[in-house]
matplotlib code that plots the C-alpha trace (Angstrom):
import matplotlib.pyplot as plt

x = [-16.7, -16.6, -18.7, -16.4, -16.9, -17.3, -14.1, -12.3, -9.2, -5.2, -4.6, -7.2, -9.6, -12.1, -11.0, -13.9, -12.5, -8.7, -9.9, -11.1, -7.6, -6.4, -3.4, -2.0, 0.5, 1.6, 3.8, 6.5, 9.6, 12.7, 16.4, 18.8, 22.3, 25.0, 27.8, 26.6, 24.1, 20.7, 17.9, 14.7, 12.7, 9.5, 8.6, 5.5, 3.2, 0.0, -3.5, -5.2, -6.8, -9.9, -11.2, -11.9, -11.0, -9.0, -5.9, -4.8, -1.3, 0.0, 2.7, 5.0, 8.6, 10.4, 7.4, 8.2, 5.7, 7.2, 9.3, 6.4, 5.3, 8.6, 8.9, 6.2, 6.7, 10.3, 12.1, 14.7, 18.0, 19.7, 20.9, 18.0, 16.4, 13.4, 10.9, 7.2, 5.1, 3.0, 0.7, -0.7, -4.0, -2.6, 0.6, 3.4, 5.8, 8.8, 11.7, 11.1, 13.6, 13.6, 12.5, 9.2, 8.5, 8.6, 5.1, 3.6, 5.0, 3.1, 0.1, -0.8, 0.8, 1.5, 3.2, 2.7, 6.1, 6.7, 8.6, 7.0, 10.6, 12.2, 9.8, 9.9, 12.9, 13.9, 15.7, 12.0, 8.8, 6.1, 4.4, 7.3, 7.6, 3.7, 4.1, 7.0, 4.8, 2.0, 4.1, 6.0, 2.8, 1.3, 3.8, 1.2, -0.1, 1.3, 2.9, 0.1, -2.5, -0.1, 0.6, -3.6, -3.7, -1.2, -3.3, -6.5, -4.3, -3.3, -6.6, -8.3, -5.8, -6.9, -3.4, -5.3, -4.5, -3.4, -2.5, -0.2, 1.3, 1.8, 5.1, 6.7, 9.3, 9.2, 10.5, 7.9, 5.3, 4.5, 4.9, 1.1, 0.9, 3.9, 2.3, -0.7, 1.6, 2.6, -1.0, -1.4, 1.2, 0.3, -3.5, -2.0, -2.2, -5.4, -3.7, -4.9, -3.8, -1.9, 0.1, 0.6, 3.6, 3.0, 1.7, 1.0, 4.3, 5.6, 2.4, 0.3, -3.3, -4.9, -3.2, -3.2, -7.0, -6.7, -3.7, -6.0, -9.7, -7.1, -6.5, -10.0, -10.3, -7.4, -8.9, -12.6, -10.8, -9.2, -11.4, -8.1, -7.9, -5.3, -2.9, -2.6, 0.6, 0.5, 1.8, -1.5, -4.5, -6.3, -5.3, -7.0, -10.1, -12.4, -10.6, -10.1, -12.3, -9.6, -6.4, -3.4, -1.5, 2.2, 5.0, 8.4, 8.3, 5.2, 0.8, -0.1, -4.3, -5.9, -9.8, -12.4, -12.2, -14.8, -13.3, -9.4, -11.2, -14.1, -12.9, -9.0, -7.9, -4.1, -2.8, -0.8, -3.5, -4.8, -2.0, -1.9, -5.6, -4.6, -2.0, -4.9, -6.8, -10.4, -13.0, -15.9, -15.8, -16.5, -14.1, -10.2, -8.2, -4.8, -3.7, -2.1, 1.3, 3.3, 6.3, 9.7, 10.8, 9.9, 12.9, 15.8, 14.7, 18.9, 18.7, 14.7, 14.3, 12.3, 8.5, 6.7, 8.1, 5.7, 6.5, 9.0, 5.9, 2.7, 1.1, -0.4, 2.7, 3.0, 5.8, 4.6, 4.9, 8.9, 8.8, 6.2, 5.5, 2.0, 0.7, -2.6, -6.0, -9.2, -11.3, -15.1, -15.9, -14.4, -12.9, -11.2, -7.5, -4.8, -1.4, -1.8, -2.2, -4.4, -6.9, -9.8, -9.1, -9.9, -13.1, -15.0, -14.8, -17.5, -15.1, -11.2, -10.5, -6.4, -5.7, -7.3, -4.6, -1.5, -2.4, -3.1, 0.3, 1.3, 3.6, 3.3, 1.1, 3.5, 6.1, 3.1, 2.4, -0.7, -1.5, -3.1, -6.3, -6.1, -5.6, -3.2, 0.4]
y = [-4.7, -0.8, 1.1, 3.1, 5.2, 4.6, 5.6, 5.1, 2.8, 4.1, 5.3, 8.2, 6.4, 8.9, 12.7, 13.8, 11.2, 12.4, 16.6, 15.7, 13.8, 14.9, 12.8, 11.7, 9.2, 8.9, 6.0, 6.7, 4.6, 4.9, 3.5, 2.8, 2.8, 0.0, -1.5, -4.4, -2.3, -0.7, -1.4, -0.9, -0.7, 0.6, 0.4, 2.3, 3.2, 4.7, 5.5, 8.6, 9.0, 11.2, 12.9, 10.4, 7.5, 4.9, 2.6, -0.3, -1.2, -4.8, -6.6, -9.2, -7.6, -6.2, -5.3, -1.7, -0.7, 1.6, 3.1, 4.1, 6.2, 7.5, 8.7, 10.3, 12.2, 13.1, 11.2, 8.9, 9.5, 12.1, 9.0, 7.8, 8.7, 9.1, 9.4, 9.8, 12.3, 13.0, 15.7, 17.1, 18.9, 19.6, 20.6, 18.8, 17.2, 15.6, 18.0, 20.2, 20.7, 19.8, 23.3, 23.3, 19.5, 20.4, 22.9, 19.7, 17.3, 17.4, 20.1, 18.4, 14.6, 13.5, 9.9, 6.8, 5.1, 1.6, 1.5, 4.1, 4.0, 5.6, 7.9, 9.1, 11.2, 9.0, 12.2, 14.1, 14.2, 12.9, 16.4, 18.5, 16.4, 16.6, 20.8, 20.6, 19.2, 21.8, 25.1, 23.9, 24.4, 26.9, 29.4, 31.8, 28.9, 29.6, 26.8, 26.9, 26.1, 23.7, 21.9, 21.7, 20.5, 17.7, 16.4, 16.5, 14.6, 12.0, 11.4, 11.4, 8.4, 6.1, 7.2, 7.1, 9.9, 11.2, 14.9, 13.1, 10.9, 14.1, 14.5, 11.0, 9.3, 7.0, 4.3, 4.1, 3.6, 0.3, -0.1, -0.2, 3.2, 4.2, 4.0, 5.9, 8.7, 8.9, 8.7, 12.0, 13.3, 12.6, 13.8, 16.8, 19.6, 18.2, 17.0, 15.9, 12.8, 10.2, 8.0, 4.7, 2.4, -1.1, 0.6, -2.9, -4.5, -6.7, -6.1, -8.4, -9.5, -7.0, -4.3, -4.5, -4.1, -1.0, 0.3, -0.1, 1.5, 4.6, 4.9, 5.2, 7.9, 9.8, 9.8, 10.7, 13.5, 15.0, 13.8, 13.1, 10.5, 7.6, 5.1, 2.5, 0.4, -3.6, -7.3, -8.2, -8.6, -8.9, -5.5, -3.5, -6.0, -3.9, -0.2, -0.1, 1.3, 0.2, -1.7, -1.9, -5.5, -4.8, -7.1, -6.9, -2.8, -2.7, -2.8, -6.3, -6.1, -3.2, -2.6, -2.3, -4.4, -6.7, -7.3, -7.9, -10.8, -12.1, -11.9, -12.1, -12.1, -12.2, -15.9, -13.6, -12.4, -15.8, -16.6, -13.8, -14.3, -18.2, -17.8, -15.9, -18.4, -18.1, -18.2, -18.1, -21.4, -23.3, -26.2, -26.8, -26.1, -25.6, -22.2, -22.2, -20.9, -19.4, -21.3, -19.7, -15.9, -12.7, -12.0, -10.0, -6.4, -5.9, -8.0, -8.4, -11.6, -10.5, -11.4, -11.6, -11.9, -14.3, -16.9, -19.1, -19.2, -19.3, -22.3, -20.8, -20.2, -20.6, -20.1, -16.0, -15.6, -16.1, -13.8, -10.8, -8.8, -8.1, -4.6, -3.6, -4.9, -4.1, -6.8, -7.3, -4.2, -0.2, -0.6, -4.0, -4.3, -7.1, -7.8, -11.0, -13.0, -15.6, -13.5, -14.5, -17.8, -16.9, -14.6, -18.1, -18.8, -18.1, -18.1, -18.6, -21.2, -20.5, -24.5, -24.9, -22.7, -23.6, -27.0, -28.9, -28.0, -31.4, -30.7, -33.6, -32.5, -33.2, -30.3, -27.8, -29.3, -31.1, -34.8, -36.8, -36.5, -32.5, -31.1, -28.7, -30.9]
z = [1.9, 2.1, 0.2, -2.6, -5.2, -8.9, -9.9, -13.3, -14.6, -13.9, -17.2, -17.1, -19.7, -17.9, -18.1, -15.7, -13.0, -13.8, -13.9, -9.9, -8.7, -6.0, -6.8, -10.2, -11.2, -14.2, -15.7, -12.7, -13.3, -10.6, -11.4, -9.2, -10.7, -8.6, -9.3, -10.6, -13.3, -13.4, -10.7, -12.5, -8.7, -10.5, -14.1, -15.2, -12.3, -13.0, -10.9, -10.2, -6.3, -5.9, -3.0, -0.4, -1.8, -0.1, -2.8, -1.6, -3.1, -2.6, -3.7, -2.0, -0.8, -3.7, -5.9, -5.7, -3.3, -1.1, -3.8, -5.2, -2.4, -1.6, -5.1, -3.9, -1.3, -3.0, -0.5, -2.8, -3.0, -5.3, -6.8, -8.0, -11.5, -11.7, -14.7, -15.3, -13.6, -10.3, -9.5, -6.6, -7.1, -10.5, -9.4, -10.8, -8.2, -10.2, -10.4, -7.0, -4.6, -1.1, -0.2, -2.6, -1.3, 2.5, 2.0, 0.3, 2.6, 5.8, 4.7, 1.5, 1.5, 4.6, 5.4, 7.9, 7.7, 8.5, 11.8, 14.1, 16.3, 13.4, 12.5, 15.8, 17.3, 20.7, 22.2, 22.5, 24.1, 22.0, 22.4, 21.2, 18.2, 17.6, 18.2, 15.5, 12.8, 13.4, 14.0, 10.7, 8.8, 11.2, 12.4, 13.7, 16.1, 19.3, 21.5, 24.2, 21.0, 19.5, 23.1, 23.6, 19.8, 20.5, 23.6, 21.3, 18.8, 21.1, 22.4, 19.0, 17.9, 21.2, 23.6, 27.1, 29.7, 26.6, 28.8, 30.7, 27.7, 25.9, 27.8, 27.3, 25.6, 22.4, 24.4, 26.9, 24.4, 22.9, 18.8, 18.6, 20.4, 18.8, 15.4, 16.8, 17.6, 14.2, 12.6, 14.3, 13.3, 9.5, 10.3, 12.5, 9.9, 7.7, 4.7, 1.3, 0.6, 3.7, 2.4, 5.2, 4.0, 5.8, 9.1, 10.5, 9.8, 12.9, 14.9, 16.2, 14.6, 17.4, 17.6, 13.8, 14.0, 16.2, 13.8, 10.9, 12.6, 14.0, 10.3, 9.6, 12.1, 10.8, 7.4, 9.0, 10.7, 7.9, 5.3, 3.0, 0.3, 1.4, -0.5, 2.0, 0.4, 2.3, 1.6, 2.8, 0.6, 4.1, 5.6, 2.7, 2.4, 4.4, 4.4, 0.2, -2.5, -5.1, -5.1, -7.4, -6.8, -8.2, -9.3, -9.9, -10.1, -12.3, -11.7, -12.8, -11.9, -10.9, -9.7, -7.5, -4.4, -5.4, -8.6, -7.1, -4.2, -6.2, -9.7, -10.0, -13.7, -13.0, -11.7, -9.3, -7.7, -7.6, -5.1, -3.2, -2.6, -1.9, 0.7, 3.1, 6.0, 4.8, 7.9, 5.6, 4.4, 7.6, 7.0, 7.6, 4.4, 3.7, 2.4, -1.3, -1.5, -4.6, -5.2, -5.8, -5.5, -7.2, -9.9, -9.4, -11.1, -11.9, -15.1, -15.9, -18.6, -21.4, -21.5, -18.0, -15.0, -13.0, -15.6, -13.7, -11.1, -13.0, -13.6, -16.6, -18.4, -21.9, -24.3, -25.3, -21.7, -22.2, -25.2, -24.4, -21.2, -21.0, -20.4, -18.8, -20.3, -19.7, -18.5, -17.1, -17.4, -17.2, -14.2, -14.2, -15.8, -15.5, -17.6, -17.9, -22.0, -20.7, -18.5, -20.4, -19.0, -15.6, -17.0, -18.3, -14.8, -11.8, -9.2, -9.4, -6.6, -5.7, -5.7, -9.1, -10.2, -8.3, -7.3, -3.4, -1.0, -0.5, 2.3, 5.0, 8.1, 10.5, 9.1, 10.2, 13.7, 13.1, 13.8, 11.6, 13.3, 12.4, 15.7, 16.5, 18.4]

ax = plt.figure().add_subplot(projection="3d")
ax.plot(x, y, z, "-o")
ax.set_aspect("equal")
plt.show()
């Protein structure tokens, strides 16, 4: 595990911690009104980042994740209505207009969006657009200094003959190096606070490793605080300090890494942690999956959402959503009404929880013998 600092819980228990936030975010709830009613895509998100520090935000699909960020960076649509409050150095961010969010954007929050192609402008060289992002921010910097920044860019994210690659295309780089490119561009004027939105989505296990250490140069580079939002409990294992696991629009466990892999308190956190291959337990085991899907957030049942899924469920579940409770400690919170449950034990195995997947080893291709067809 990475070393992190000692920070304090999301709802600014500690006013020291919150006074030094680079980043504040405060109960943030975004509606989207359709046709068929109110969206409620996030429903009370709240952390505070410090200098530095690294936030991993999971969540399966749909848990509001990237909403989140995009609330943000002020990037939703006019349509959506948004609540709750985010500040920047102090600054606060709801309720500027697109002209007072572009000298944030970029300088002070800059973003790592999930699909480097459409980040990326396919009609220019990869230098130009590098250029664009620092003469926006810089318009003394001349193009000659912006063209020799753009090469050092490139070659500080891992492009090789990254003076030659300066003057290519999108398409004739691969997504891997594709998402380098825009790494740089996010570290290219020395922001505050990067933002990276599922940078390793539909790459493979390797170039998801070399994704995730150009990350950790970007943020060595810049020295900025990062919110690195993920379906993957395993992506943030060794990059977090702190991570936030969100359901159905809203934070259901938040704390320090070792308390979110080591001591889960929220049966959903139990799954998540269940459905990763471990490698440090020497022996073949099946992973433990979460039956059924995370709830429509249109028309929300009362109590808490997980209940149709939770193997803990019990009849205030239907009837109460739980909010944020401190557990094991000050910084350790989970919404969950049965949490001390899971505190009595020593360690929370997934398939104590959610039971042995009894699917047939044939359906997975493996013999009966346990090797692979």
């Amino acid at each position: 595990m990475a070393e992190y600092l000692d920070v304090r819980d999301v709802r600014a228990h500690d006013h020291a911690a919150e006074s030094s936030a680079v980043l504040e975010v405060d109960n943030l709830q975004v509606r989207f009104p359709t046709d068929d009613g109110i969206v409620h895509a996030v429903r009370g998100v709240s952390y505070s980042l410090r200098p530095g520090e690294v936030l991993g935000i999971v969540g399966e699909s749909g848990s509001g994740k990237s909403v989140t960020s995009l609330a943000v960076m002020g990037l939703l649509p006019r349509t959506a209505r948004i609540n709750g409050s985010v500040k920047f150095r102090g600054r606060e961010l709801i309720g500027l207009n697109d002209r007072e969010m572009s000298g944030v954007r970029g300088r002070g929050i800059a973003m790592v969006f999930q699909d480097p192609m459409t980040s990326l402008n396919p009609v220019y060289k990869i230098g130009a657009q590098l250029a664009e992002a620092l003469q926006t921010h810089d318009r003394g910097m001349s193009a000659k200094d912006a063209a020799r920044r753009s090469v050092d860019l490139l070659d500080l994210v891992g492009i090789p003959n990254a003076k030659a690659r300066v003057d290519q295309y999108p398409h004739e780089f691969s997504g891997g190096m594709r998402q380098r490119v825009v790494i740089a561009i996010a570290m290219a004027n020395q922001p505050d606070v990067i933002i990276a939105d599922e940078p390793t989505t539909a790459l493979d296990v390797t170039v998801q490793a070399q994704v995730l250490e150009t990350l950790r140069t970007a943020q060595a580079e810049t020295h900025a605080s990062m919110v690195l939002i993920t379906h993957d409990l395993g992506v943030v294992a060794g990059m977090a300090d702190r991570v936030l696991v969100m359901y159905a629009g809203k934070p259901v466990e938040t704390g320090d890494v070792d308390d979110i892999y080591y001591r889960p308190r929220m049966p959903y956190t139990v799954g998540l942690l269940g459905s990763l291959p471990r490698v440090d337990r020497g022996e073949r085991q099946r992973l433990t999956p979460i039956h059924g899907s995370p709830p429509s957030l249109l028309n929300l049942p009362p109590g808490c959402p997980f209940t149709p899924r939770c193997p803990m469920s019990r009849d205030k579940c239907e009837k109460d959503e739980p909010e944020l409770g401190q557990v094991d400690g000050i910084n350790h919170f989970s919404a969950c009404h049965f949490s001390s449950e899971l505190v009595a034990r020593e360690e929370v195995a997934p398939e104590a929880i959610f039971g042995a997947d009894t699917t047939d080893d044939t359906q997975l291709g493996v013999d009966s013998e346990g090797a692979s067809q």
